[in-house]
C-alpha positions in Angstrom: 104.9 109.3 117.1 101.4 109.1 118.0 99.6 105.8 117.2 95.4 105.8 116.8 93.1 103.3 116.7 89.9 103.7 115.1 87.2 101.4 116.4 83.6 101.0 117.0 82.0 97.8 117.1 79.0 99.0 115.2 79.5 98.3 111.5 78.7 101.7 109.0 79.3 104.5 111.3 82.1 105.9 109.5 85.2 104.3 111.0 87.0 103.7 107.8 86.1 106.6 105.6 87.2 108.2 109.0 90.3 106.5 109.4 91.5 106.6 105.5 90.5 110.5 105.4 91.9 111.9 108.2 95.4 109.8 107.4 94.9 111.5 104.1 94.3 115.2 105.3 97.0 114.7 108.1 99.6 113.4 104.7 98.5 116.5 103.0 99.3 118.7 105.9 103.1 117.3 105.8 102.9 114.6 108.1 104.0 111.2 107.7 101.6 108.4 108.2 101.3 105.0 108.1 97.7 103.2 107.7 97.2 99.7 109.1 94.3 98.1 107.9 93.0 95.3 110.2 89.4 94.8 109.0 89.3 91.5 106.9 87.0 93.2 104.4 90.1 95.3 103.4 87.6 98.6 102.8 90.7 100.8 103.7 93.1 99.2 101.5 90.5 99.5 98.7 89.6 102.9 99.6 93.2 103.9 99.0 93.0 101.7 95.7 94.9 98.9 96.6 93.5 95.3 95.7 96.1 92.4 96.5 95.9 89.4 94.2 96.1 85.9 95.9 99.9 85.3 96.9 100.4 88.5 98.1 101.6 89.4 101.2 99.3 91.4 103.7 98.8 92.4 107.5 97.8 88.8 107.5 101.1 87.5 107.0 102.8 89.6 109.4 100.3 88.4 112.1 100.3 84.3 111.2 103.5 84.2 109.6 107.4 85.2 109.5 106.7 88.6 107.5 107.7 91.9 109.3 106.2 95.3 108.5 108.3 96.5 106.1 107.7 93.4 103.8 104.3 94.2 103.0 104.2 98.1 103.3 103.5 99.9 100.2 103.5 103.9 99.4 100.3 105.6 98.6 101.2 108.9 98.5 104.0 111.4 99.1 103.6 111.5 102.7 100.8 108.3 102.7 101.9 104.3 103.6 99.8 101.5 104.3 99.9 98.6 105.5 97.3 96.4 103.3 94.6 94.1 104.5 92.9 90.8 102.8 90.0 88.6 103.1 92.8 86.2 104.5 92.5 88.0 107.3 89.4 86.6 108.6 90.9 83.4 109.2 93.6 85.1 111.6 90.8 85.2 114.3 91.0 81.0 114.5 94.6 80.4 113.6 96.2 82.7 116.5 93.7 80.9 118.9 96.4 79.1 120.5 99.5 81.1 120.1 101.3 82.5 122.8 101.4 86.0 122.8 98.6 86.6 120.2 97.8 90.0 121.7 101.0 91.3 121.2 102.3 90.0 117.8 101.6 93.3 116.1 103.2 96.1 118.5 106.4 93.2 118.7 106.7 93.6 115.0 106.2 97.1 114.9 109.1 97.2 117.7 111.9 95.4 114.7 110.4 98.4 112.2 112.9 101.0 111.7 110.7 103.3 109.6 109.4 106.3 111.8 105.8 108.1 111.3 104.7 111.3 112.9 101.3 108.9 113.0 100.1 105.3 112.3 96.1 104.9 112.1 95.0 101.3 112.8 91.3 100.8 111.1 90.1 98.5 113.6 87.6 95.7 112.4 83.7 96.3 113.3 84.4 93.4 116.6 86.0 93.0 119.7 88.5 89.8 118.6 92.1 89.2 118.8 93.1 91.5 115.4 91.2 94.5 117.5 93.3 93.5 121.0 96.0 93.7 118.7 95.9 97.2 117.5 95.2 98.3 121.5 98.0 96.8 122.4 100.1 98.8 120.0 98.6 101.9 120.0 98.4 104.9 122.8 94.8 106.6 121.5 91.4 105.5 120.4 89.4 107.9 118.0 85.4 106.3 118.2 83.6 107.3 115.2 79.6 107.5 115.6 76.5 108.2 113.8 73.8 110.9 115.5 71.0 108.5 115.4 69.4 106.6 119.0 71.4 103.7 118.8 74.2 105.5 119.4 75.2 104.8 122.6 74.3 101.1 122.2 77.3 98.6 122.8 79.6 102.3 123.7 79.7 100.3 127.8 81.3 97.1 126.4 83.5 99.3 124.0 85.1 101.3 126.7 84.9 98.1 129.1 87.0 96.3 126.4 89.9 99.0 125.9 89.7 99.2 130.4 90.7 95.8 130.5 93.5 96.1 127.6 94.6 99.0 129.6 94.7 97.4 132.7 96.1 94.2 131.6 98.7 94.7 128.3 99.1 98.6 127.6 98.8 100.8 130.7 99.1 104.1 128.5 96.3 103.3 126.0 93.4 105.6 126.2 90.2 106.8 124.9 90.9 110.4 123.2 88.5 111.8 120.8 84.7 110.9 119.7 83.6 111.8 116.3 80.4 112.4 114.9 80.1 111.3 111.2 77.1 111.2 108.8 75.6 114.2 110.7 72.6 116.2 109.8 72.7 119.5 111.4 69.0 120.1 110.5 67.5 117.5 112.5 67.0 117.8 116.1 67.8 114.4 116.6 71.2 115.1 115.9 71.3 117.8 118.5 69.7 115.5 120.9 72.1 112.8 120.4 74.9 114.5 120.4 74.0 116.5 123.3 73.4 112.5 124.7 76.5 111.4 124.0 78.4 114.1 125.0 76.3 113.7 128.8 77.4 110.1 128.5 81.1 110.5 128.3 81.2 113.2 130.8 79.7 110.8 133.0 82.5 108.7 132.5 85.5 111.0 133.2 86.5 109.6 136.8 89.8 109.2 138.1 90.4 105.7 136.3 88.5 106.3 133.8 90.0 105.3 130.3 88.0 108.3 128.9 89.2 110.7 131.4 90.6 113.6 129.1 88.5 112.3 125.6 87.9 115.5 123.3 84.3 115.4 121.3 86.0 116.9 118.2 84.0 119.9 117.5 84.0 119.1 113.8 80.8 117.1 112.8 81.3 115.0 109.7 78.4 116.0 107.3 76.7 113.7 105.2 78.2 113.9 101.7 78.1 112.2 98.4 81.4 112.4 97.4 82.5 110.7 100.7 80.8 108.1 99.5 81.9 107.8 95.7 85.2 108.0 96.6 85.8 104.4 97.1 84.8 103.5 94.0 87.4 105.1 92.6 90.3 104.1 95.4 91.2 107.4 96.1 90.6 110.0 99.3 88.4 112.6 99.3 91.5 114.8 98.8 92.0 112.8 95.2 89.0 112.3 94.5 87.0 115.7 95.2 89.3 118.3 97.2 87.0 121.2 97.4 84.1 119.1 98.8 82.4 119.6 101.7 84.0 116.3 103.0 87.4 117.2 102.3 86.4 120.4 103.9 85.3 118.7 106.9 88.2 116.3 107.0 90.9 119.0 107.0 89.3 121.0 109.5 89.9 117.5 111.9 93.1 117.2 111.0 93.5 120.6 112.1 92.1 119.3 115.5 94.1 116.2 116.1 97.5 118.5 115.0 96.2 120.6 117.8 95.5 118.0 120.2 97.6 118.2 123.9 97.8 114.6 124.1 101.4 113.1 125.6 103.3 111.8 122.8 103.6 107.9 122.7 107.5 107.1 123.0 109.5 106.6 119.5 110.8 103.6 120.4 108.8 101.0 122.4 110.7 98.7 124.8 110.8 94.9 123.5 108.1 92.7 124.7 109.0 89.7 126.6 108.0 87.9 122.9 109.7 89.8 120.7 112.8 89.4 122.6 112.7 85.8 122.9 112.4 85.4 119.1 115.3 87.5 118.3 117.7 85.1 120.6 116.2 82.6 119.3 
């Protein structure tokens, strides 16, 4: 099972579109996944036209309350589950201030889940809080999604500081794996230039202890595309909404990468946190 989170503190690059499509175009291609969304706006669990009503039970409840992951799981597709989000959410930030273990209550909970994925995507919320500590915790990878324009590389040192210190300190396997260029506009040369940039930038940063020693630039650019943005609207994927697009197009050929990826598969069953285990004898 490998386990991604998709993060980038910088709001509108493309990190949900990015995290709901590729889920999609890695269900279509017969895997299963599983889609967590922890952004209190809830754009993935919209995106895949899902809209909780007051009362319902979310990813909040699982966090701040006694609700495990199957409770609140619901399928999207043949081979497509998520795990919904709601503006509740944002108040999970100040409630798990003082709670033990806050770091950890999401990969415990995912420990007590019998239900097995070939993948779970986290969408990570656009900040460096407790619900994004949570998803690095739990998960192995980290996919950054950015945007070819200057500001590019703003705010990428205390990114990659961030995940070194969860690494360090709460998940010793977690690592930066694959940059993504989304909203790209292969006729400008600032593109080139910034990709070129970035690119420069990360190879500076494959050292020995690096957490983005090994990080693939995926070689598939996401193009600018209308359809990626109507989709939304309409809760659906691209692969619902407009499959012979040039975004669908664009998405399948990452999956295609990430299927392809040599990256060590994260263990199928994760050994009990201190946490979890005290709360089952308890």
């Amino acid at each position: 099972m490998r386990m991604i989170a998709v993060m980038n503190q910088k709001g509108g690059v493309g990190k949900t579109t990015s995290a709901v499509n590729l889920s999609a175009a890695l269900a279509e291609a017969g895997k299963r996944v599983c889609v967590i969304d922890l952004d209190p706006q809830a754009h993935a669990s919209l995106h895949l036209g899902v809209s909780l009503r007051d009362g319902q039970q979310s990813v909040y409840d699982v966090l701040t309350g006694d609700a495990m992951l199957p409770d609140v799981r619901m399928q999207i597709d043949k081979s497509l589950w998520l795990i919904p989000a709601h503006l509740d959410l944002a108040a999970a930030e100040v409630e798990l201030a003082s709670e033990v273990g806050r770091e950890v209550i999401l990969r415990d909970k995912l420990v007590q889940d019998d239900m097995q994925f070939d993948y779970i995507i986290v969408d990570c919320p656009p900040s460096l809080g407790v619900l994004t500590i949570n998803a690095l915790t739990m998960v192995r990878e980290v996919f950054l999604p950015l945007q070819p324009h200057f500001l590019a590389l703003h705010g990428l040192s205390k990114l990659l500081r961030t995940i070194g210190i969860v690494s360090k300190r709460l998940n010793r396997g977690l690592r930066l794996s694959g940059v993504l260029f989304c909203m790209y506009d292969s006729g400008t040369r600032l593109a080139a230039e910034v990709t070129s940039d970035v690119t420069a930038y990360f190879e500076g940063e494959k050292t020995a202890d690096s957490i983005a020693t090994g990080a693939k630039t995926f070689e598939t650019r996401i193009r600018r595309n209308i359809r990626l943005a109507e989709a939304p609207s309409f809760g659906q994927s691209i692969f619902q909404y407009s499959p012979h697009s040039p975004g669908a197009e664009d998405y399948r050929s990452l999956a295609g990468e990430v299927l392809r990826m040599n990256f060590e598969e994260a263990p199928t069953t994760l050994k009990l946190t201190t946490h979890a285990a005290a709360r089952r004898a308890a």
